[in-house]
C-alpha positions as CSV (number, residue, x, y, z in Angstrom):
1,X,0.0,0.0,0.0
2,X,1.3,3.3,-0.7
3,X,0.4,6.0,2.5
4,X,0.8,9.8,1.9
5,X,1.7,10.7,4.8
6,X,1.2,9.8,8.9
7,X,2.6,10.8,12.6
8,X,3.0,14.1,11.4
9,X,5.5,13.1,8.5
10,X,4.1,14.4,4.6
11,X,5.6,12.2,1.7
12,X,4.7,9.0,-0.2
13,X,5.9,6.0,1.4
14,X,4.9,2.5,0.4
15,X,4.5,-0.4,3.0
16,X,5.3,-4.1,2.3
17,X,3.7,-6.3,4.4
18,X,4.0,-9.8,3.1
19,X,6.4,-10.8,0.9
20,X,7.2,-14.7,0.4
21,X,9.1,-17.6,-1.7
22,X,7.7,-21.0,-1.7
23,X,10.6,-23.0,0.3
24,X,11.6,-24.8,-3.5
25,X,12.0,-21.5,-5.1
26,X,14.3,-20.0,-2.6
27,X,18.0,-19.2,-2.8
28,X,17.4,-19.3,-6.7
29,X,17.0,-14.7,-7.2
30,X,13.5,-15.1,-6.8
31,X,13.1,-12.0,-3.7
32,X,15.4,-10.2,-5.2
33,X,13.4,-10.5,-8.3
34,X,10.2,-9.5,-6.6
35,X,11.7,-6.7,-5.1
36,X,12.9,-5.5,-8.3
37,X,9.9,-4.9,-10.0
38,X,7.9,-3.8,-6.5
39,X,10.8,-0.9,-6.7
40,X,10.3,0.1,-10.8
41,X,6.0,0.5,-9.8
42,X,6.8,2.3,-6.8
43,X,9.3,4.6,-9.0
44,X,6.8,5.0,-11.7
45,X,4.5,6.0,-9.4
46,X,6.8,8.6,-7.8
47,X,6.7,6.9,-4.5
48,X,9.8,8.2,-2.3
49,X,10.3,5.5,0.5
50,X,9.2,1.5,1.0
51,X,8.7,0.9,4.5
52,X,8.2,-2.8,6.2
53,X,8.9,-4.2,9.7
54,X,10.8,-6.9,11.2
55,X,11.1,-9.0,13.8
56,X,14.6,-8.6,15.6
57,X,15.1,-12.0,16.2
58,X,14.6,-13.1,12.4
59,X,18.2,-12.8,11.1
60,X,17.5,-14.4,8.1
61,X,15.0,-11.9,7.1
62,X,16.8,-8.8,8.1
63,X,20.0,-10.4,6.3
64,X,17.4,-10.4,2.6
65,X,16.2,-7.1,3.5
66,X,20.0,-5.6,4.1
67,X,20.9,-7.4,0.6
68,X,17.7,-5.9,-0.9
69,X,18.9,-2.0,-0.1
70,X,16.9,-1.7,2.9
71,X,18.8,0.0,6.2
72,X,17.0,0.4,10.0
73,X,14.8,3.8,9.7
74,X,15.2,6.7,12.4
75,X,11.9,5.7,13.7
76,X,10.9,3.8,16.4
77,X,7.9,1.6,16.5
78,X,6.1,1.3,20.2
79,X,3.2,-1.3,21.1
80,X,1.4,-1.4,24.5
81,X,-0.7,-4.4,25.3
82,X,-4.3,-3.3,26.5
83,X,-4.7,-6.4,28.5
């Protein structure tokens, strides 16, 4: 999804939320490949920044992300259970 702005922050920023490589397919380019074309739509739609989230323990996943471009953001994120 592409937001145009939240918390006080004004440009367009895309948000990937899933992305995912059926366990035969990966190793073989196939993320890098859907990444690829997820960053020329964003581009010819002008969209600035692609945003996603991780979990800290998941060091295989951060290790994709860092070999897809992406580096930790200024921001923090904060959750409070209402329970």
């Amino acid at each position: 999804r592409v937001d145009l702005g939240e918390f006080g922050r004004i440009d367009t920023t895309a948000v990937l939320d899933t992305i995912g490589v059926h366990p035969d397919y990966q190793n073989r380019g196939v993320g890098h490949a859907l990444i690829s074309q997820l960053l020329m739509n964003l581009g010819t739609l002008r969209v600035e920044n692609l945003r996603t989230e991780v979990d800290w323990s998941d060091r295989e996943l951060i290790a994709y992300l860092d070999s897809c471009g992406f580096r930790p953001s200024q921001q923090l994120c904060f959750d409070r259970s209402l329970s």
